[in-house]
GUGU-177792 format. One line per 8 residues: number of its first residue (from 1); their letters; for each residue x, y, z of C-alpha. Coordinates in nm, 2 decimals. Layout:
BEGIN
NUM	a	X/Y/Z | ...
end
This chain:
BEGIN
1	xxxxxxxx	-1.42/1.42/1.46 | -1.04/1.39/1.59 | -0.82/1.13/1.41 | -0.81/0.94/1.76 | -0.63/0.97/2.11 | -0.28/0.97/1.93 | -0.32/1.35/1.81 | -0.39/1.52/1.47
9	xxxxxxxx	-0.35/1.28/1.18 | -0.06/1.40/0.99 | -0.27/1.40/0.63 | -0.35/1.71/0.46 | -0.67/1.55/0.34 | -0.93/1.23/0.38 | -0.93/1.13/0.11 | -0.59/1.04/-0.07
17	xxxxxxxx	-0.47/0.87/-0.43 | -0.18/0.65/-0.50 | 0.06/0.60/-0.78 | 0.19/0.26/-0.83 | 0.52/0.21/-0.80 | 0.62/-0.13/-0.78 | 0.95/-0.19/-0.91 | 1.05/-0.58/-0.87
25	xxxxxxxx	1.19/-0.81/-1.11 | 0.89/-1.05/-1.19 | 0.88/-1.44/-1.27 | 0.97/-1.41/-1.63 | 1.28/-1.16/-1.54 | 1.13/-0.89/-1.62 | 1.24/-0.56/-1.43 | 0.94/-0.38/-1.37
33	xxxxxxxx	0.92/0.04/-1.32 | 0.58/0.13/-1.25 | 0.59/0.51/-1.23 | 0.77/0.47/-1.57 | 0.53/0.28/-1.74 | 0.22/0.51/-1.67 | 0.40/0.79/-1.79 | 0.36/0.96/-1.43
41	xxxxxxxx	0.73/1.03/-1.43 | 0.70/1.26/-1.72 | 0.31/1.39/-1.60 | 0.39/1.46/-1.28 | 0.29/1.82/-1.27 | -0.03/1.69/-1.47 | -0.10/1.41/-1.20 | -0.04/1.66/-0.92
49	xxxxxxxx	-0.28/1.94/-1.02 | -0.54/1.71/-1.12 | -0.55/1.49/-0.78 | -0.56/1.85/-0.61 | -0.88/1.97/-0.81 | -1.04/1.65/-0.73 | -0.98/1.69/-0.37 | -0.71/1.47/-0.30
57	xxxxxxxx	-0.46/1.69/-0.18 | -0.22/1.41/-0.04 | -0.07/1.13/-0.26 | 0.11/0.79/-0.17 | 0.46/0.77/-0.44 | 0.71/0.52/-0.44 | 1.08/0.60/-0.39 | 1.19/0.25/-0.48
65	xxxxxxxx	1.48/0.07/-0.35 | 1.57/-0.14/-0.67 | 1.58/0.18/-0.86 | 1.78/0.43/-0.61 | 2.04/0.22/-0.52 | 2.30/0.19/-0.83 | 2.57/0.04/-0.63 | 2.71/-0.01/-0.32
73	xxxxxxxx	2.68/0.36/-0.10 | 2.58/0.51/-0.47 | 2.24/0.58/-0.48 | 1.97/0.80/-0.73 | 1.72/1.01/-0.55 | 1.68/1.23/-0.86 | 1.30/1.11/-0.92 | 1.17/1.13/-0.56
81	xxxxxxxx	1.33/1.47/-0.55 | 1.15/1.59/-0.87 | 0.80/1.44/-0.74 | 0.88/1.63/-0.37 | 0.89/1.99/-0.55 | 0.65/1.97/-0.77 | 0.43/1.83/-0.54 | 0.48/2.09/-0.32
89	xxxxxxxx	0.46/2.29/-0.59 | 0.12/2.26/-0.63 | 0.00/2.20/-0.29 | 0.02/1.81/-0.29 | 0.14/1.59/0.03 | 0.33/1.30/-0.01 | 0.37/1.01/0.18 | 0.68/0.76/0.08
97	xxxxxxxx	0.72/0.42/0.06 | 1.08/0.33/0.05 | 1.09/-0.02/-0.04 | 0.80/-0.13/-0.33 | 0.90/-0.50/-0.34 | 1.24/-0.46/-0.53 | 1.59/-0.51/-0.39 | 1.95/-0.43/-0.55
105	xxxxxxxx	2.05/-0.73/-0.77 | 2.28/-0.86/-0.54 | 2.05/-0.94/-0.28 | 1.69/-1.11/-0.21 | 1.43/-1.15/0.05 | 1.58/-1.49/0.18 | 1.92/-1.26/0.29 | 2.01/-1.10/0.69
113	xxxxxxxx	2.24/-0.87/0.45 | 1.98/-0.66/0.32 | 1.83/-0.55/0.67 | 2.18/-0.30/0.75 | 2.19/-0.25/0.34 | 1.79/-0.10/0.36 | 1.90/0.07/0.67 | 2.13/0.27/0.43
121	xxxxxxxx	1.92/0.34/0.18 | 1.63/0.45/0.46 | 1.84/0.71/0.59 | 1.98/0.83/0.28 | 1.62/0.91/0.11 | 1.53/1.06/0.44 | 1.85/1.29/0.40 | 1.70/1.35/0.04
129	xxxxxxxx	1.40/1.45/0.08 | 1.38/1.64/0.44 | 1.48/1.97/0.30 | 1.18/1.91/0.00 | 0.89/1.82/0.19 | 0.71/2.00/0.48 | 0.68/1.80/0.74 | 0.58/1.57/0.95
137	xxxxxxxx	0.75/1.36/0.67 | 0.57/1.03/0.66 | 0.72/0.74/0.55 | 0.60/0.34/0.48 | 0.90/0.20/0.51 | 0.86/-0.13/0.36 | 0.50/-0.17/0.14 | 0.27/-0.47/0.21
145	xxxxxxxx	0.52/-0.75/0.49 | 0.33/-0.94/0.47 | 0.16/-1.00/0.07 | 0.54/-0.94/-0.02 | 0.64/-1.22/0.24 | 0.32/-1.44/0.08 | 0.43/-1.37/-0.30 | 0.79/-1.46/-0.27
153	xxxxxxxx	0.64/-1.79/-0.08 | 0.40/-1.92/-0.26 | 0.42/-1.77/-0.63 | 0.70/-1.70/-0.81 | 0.59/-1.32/-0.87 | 0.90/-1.20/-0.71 | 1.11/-1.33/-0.93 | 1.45/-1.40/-0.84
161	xxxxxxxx	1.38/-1.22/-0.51 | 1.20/-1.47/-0.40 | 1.20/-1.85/-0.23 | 1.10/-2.01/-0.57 | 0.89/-2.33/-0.39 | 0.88/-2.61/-0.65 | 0.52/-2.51/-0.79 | 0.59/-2.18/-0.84
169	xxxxxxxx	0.32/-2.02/-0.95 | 0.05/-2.19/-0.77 | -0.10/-1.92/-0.56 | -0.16/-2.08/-0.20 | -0.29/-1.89/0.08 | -0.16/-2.16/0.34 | 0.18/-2.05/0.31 | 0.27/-1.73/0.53
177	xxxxxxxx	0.64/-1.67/0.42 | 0.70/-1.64/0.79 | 1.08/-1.61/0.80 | 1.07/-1.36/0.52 | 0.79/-1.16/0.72 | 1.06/-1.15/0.99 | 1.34/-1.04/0.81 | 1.18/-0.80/0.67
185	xxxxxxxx	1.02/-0.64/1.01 | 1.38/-0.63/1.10 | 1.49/-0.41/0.84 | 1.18/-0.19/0.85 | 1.28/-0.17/1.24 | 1.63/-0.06/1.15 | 1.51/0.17/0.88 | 1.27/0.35/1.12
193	xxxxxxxx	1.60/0.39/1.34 | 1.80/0.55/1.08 | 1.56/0.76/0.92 | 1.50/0.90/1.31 | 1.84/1.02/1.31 | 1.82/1.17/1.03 | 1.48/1.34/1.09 | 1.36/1.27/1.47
201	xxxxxxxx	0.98/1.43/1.31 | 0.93/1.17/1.11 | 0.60/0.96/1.12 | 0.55/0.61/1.01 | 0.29/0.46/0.82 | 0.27/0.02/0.81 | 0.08/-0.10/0.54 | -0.05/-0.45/0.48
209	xxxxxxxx	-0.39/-0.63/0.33 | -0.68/-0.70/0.55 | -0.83/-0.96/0.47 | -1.12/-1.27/0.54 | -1.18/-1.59/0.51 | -1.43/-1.87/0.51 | -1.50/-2.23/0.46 | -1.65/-2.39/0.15
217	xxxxxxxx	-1.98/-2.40/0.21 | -1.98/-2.78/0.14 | -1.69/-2.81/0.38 | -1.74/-2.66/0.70 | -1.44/-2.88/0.87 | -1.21/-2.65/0.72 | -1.30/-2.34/0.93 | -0.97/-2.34/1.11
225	xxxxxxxx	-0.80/-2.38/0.80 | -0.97/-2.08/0.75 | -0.93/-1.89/1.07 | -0.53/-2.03/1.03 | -0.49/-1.82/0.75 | -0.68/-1.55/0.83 | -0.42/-1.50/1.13 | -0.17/-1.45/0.91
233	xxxxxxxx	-0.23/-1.10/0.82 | -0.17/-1.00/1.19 | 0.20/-1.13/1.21 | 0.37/-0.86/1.05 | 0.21/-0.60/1.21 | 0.23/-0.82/1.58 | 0.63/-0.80/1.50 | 0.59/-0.47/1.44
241	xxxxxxxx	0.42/-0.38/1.75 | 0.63/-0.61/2.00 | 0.34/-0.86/2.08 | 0.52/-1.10/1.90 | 0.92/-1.23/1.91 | 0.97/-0.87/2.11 | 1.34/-0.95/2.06 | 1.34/-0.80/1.72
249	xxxxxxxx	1.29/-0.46/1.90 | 0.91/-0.42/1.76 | 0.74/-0.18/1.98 | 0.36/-0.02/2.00 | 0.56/0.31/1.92 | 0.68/0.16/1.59 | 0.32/0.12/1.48 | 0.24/0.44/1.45
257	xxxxxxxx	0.01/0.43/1.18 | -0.17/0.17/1.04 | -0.26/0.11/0.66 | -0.50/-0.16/0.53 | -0.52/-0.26/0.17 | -0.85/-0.39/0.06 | -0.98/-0.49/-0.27 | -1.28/-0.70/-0.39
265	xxxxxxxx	-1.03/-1.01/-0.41 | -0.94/-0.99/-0.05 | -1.21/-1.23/0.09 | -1.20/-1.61/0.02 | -1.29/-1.96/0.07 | -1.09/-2.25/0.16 | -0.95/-2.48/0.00 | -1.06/-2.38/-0.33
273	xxxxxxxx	-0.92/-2.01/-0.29 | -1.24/-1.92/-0.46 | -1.30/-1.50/-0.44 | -1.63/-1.45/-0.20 | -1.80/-1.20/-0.51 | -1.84/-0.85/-0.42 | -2.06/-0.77/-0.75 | -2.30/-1.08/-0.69
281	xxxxxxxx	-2.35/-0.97/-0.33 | -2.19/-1.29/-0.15 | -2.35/-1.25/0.22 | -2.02/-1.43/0.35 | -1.85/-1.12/0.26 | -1.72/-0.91/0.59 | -1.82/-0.56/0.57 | -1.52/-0.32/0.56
289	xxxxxxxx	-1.59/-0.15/0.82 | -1.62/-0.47/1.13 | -1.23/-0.55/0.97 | -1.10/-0.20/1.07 | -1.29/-0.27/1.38 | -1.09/-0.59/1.46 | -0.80/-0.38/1.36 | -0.88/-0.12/1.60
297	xxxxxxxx	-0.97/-0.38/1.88 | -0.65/-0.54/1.83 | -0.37/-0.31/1.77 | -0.54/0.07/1.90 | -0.35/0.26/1.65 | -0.50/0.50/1.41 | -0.56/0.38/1.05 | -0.65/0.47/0.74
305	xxxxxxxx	-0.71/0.24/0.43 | -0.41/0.27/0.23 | -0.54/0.13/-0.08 | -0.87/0.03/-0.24 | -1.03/0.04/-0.57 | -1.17/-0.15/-0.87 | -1.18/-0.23/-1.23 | -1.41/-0.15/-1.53
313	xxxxxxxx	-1.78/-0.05/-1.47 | -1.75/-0.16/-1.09 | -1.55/0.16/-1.01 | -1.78/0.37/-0.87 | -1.97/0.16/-0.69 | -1.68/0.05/-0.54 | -1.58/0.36/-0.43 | -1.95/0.43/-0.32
321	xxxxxxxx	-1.96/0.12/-0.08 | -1.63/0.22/0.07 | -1.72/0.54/0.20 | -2.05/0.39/0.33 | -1.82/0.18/0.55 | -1.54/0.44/0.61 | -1.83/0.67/0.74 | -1.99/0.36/0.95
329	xxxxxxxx	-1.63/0.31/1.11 | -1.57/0.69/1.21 | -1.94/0.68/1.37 | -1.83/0.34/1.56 | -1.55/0.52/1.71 | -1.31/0.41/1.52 | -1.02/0.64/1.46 | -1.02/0.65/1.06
337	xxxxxxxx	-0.83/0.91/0.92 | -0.83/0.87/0.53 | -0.93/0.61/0.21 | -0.66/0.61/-0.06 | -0.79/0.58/-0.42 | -0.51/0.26/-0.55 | -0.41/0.34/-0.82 | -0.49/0.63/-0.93
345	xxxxxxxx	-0.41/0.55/-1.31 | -0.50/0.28/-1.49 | -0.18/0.01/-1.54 | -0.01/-0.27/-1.72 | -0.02/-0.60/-1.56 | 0.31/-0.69/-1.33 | 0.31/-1.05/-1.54 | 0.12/-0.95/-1.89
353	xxxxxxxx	0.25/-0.58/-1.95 | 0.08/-0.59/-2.27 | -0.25/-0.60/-2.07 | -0.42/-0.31/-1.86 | -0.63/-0.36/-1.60 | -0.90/-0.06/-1.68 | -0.84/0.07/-1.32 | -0.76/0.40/-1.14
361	xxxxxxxx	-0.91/0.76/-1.20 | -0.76/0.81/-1.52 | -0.69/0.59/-1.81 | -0.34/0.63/-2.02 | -0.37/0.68/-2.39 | -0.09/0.52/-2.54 | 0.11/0.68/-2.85 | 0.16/0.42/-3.15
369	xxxxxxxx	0.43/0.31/-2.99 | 0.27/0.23/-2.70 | 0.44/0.52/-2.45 | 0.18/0.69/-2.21 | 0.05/0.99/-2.40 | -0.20/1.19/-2.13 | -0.46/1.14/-1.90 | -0.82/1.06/-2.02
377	xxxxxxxx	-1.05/1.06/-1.66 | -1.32/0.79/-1.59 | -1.63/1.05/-1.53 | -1.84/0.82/-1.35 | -1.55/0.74/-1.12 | -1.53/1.09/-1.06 | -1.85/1.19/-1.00 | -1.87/0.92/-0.73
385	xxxxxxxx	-1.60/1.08/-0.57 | -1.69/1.44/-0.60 | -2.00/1.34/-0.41 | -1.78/1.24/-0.12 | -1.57/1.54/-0.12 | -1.84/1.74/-0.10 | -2.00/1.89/0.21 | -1.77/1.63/0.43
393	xxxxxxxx	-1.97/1.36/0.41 | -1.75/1.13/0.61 | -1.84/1.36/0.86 | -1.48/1.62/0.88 | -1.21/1.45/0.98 | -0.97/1.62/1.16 | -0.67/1.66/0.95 | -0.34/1.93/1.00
401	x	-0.30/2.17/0.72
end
C-alpha cells in the first residue's frame, strides 16, 4: 500500500524506535540529559545494531537545543554527529528533533527572542549533519507544541522555562498555554526556513499528542468542557498548517508530516482528570485507529504515530493492540506510514530520577554506582514485535530504501 497521495514516505522502515532525549531543566532545577542518563550516548553502536536486528531500521534521536548551544553563535554538534555515523554505520535512519523541550539559560518559552535564536541553531544542526546522513534528512523541528505549551502552563515541569501559574504543579487540562503554542509555531516556522536554505531536501515531521476526552459519567453537563479541551490538541498543528492566525506564515506545505503521540494516559474525563483505563477495558476509550482518522479528515497529511508504548507486564499487549489499529487505519484508507516504539529503553523519571519507569525494549542495568551498564531486552516485548515484523503484517507499506 503507498504512504498516501503525497509520494513515498521518506522512512526506511514501518516500524521505528525512539531514544528519549529530553533535555529541560525540571521544577526542582534539575537539568535533565536524557540520552546521558540511559547510557545511549556511550551504547550507541549497541542501540543501533540491536534496533536493526529487530526490524527497526529507522530511529527518532534528539539533537537538543539546551545542550548544543554553549553560547551565543557557539554551538556543540559533537553528539548528533557521532549518532549520524554510526547510525549510518550500521544501516540505521535517523530522524531529528531539534528542540526536546530545553532552551539556552538565557531564554524561556514566554520570550519573542528565542524564535530568530532557534532559527540559528536550526540551520546550524542542519549544516552539521547534511554531509552525515543520507537524505531526505527529516527533521521535527520542535517536539510535542503543544504538551510543551500545556506543561509550561499548567505544571511547573518546565522549570524555569516555564509560566510558573500560582499552583504549580497542579496538572489541569483546561489550560492550553495558547501564547506559548504560538510562539513556538513561530519559531518552528522560521526554523523550517533556515534549515531549507541550508538543505532545500529536507522533510519535516510535526509531532504532538492525540488525544480524547469525556465527561464524568455522573456529570454529563460537562461535555463541552470536554469537547473544549479536546480542541486543544488541533491548535498547534492548525498554526502550523495556516488554518488558523495564517499571519504567522503557517502553510499546508509546512505540515508535511504528521506525528501523533499516544499512550494509555491520553484519554480522560472531566473534571476529575481521571485516566479512561486501557487495562480494565473502559468502553469510553476511542480506538486508535477513528483518532488518526479525525486526523486524516482534518488535516489530509500523511502520519505516522511518533510515539507509543507502555510499562511493566502491559508492554506487549500494548504493542499488540496498536498494530491491530495501525493495520485497521491503513485498510480505512488512511495514509499510515509507521508506529514508533517510545522509548526504546527503559528511563529515570523527569521529576524522581531515582525511579524508572520499567518501559522501553530494553531495561538498563545499572553499575553500583548507578551509571547504565548494558542492555538487558524485555523478551515478551519482543516477541510481540517480531510477530509484526514478520511477513508484513500491517500489510507492506511502501517505504524508500
Amino acid at each position: 500500500m503507498s504512504a498516501g497521495s503525497t509520494g513515498r514516505a521518506p522512512f526506511r522502515s514501518f516500524w521505528m524506535g525512539g531514544y528519549e532525549g529530553a533535555d529541560h531543566v525540571n521544577g526542582r532545577g534539575d537539568a535533565l540529559d536524557m540520552v546521558r542518563a540511559t547510557g545511549h550516548d556511550r551504547f550507541l553502536a549497541l542501540d543501533y545494531r540491536e534496533a536493526r536486528r529487530h526490524g527497526l531500521r529507522c530511529v527518532r534521536e534528539s539533537v537538543g537545543w539546551r545542550l548544543s548551544e554553549r553560547g551565543p553563535a557557539q554551538w556543540d554538534f559533537s553528539r548528533a554527529e557521532r549518532m549520524a555515523r554510526t547510525a549510518r554505520r550500521h544501516g540505521v535512519q535517523v530522524l531529528w528533533t531539534l528542540m526536546h523541550y530545553g532552551v539556552p539559560p538565557d531564554l524561556s518559552l514566554l520570550d519573542d527572542a528565542l524564535i530568530p535564536r532557534f532559527a540559528r541553531f536550526a540551520a546550524e544542526a542542519a549544516r552539521a549533519l547534511k554531509p552525515l546522513s543520507p537524505g531526505p534528512r527529516v527533521y521535527t523541528p520542535i517536539n510535542e507544541i503543544s504538551f510543551l505549551a500545556w506543561a509550561a502552563s499548567s505544571t511547573n515541569a518546565m522549570g524555569p522555562a516555564g509560566a510558573h501559574p500560582d499552583d504549580a504543579g497542579k496538572e489541569d487540562s483546561r489550560i492550553s498555554g495558547y501564547e506559548i503554542k504560538r510562539r513556538l509555531v513561530r519559531a518552528a516556522l522560521a526554523g523550517m526556513a533556515a534549515i531549507r536554505d541550508v538543505d532545500p531536501e529536507a522533510r519535516f515531521l510535526h509531532i504532538d499528542p492525540v488525544i480524547h476526552v469525556v465527561p464524568s459519567d455522573d456529570a454529563p453537563e460537562h461535555q463541552e468542557l470536554a469537547s473544549r479541551i479536546a480542541s486543544y490538541q488541533w491548535q498547534a498543528f492548525d498554526m502550523l498548517a495556516g488554518m488558523q492566525e495564517p499571519e504567522l506564515g503557517g502553510s499546508m506545505e509546512a505540515l508535511d508530516w504528521v506525528g501523533l503521540n499516544h499512550y494509555h494516559s491520553s484519554q480522560w474525563e472531566v473534571p476529575s482528570e481521571k485516566r479512561l483505563a486501557w487495562h480494565l477495558g473502559d468502553p469510553r476509550r476511542a480506538p486508535l485507529s477513528a483518532l488518526l482518522g479525525l486526523v486524516w479528515e482534518r488535516y489530509r497529511r500523511p502520519l505516522i504515530v511518533a510515539e507509543t508504548g507502555h510499562i511493566g507486564r502491559g508492554r506487549a499487549d500494548w504493542l499488540n493492540d496498536i498494530a491491530r489499529e495501525a493495520r485497521r487505519a491503513i485498510e480505512r484508507g488512511i495514509p499510515l506510514a509507521g508506529v514508533c516504539l517510545y522509548p526504546m529503553l527503559d528511563r529515570p523519571d523527569w521529576h524522581e530520577p531515582q525511579r524508572w519507569h520499567r518501559s522501553g525494549l530494553w531495561h538498563v542495568p545499572r553499575d553500583p554506582r548507578g551509571r547504565p551498564a548494558g542492555r538487558r531486552l524485555v523478551r515478551p516485548y519482543a516477541r510481540a514485535l517480531a510477530s509484526w515484523t514478520r511477513g508484513s503484517r500491517l500489510g507492506g507499506v511502501e517505504t524508500e530504501r
